[in-house]
C-alpha positions in Angstrom: 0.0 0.0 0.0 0.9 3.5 -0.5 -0.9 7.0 -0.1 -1.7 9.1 -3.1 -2.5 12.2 -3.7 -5.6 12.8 -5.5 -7.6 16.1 -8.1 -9.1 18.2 -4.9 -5.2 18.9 -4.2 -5.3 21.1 -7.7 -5.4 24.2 -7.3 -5.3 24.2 -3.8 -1.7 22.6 -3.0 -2.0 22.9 0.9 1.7 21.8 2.1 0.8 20.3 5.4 1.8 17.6 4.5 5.0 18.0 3.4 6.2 19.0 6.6 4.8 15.8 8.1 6.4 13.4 6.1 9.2 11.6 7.7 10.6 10.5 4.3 10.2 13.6 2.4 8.5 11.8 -0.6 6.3 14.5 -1.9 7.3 16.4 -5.2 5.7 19.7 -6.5 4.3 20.8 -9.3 2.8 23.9 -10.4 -0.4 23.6 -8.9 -0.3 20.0 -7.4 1.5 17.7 -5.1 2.2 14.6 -5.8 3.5 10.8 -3.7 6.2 8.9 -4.6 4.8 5.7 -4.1 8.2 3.6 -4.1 9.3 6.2 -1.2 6.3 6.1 0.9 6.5 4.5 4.0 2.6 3.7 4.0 2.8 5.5 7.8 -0.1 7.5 6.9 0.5 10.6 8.9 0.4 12.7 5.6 -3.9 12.2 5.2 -5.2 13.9 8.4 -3.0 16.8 7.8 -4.1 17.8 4.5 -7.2 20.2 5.0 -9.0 19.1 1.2 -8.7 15.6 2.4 -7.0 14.7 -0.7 -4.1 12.4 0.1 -5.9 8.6 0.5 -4.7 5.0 0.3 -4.3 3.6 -2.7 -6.4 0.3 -1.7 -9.5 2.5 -1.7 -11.4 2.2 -4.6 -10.9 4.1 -8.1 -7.4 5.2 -7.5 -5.6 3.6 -10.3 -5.4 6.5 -12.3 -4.2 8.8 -9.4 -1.7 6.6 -8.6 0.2 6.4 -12.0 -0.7 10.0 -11.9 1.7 10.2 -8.9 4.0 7.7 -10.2 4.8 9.7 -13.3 5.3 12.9 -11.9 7.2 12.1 -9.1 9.8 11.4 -11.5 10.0 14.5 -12.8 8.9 17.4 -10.4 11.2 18.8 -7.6 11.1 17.5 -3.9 9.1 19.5 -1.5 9.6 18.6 2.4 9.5 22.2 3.5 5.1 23.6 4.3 4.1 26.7 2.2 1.1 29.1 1.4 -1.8 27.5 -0.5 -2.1 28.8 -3.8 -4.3 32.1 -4.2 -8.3 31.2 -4.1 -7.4 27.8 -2.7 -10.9 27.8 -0.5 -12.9 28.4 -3.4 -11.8 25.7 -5.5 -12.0 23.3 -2.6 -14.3 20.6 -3.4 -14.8 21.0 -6.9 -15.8 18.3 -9.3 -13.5 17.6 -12.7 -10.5 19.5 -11.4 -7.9 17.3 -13.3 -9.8 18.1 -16.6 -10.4 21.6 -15.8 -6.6 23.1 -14.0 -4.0 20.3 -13.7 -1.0 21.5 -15.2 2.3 19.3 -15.8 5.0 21.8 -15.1 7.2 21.5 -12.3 6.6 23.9 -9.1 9.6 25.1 -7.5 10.2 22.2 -4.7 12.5 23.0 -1.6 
């Protein structure tokens, strides 16, 4: 098992979690976080600090995609293991549907 981060993170990318982590596997793009599910420890402490309840196990349901989402771009995107500001209007986008479709960019954020 491993935790994944899933769409209600876009365009909200609250960094609680980052600072959490106790094997800094989180990477950062420009509007998203994303798991690096070979690093994760499966410790968990990562969900109940994210405030759009978007990090969740991958043996829940439906994740597949999320999870190769995650796989992919943890590749590529910078490591983050230090807790930032959440992205201008994050509260309003909070909870909406089709997010991926609608704001998920692939470019990198800036990372640590």
């Amino acid at each position: 098992m491993t935790y994944v981060v899933t769409d209600n993170c876009i365009r909200c990318k609250y960094t609680d979690c980052v600072e959490v982590c106790p094997v800094d596997c989180f990477y950062e793009g420009e509007n998203f976080l994303v798991i690096h599910p070979d690093e994760c420890i499966d410790c968990g402490v990562c969900e109940p600090e994210c405030p759009a309840e978007a990090i969740k196990p991958d043996t829940e349901p439906g994740l597949d995609k999320w999870l190769k989402i995650n796989a992919e771009f943890a590749q590529i995107w910078p490591n983050i293991t230090v807790k930032k500001d959440e992205m201008e209007g994050a509260k309003e986008v909070d909870g909406e549907e089709g997010k991926y479709e609608k704001y998920f960019s692939a470019e990198p954020g800036k990372g640590d």
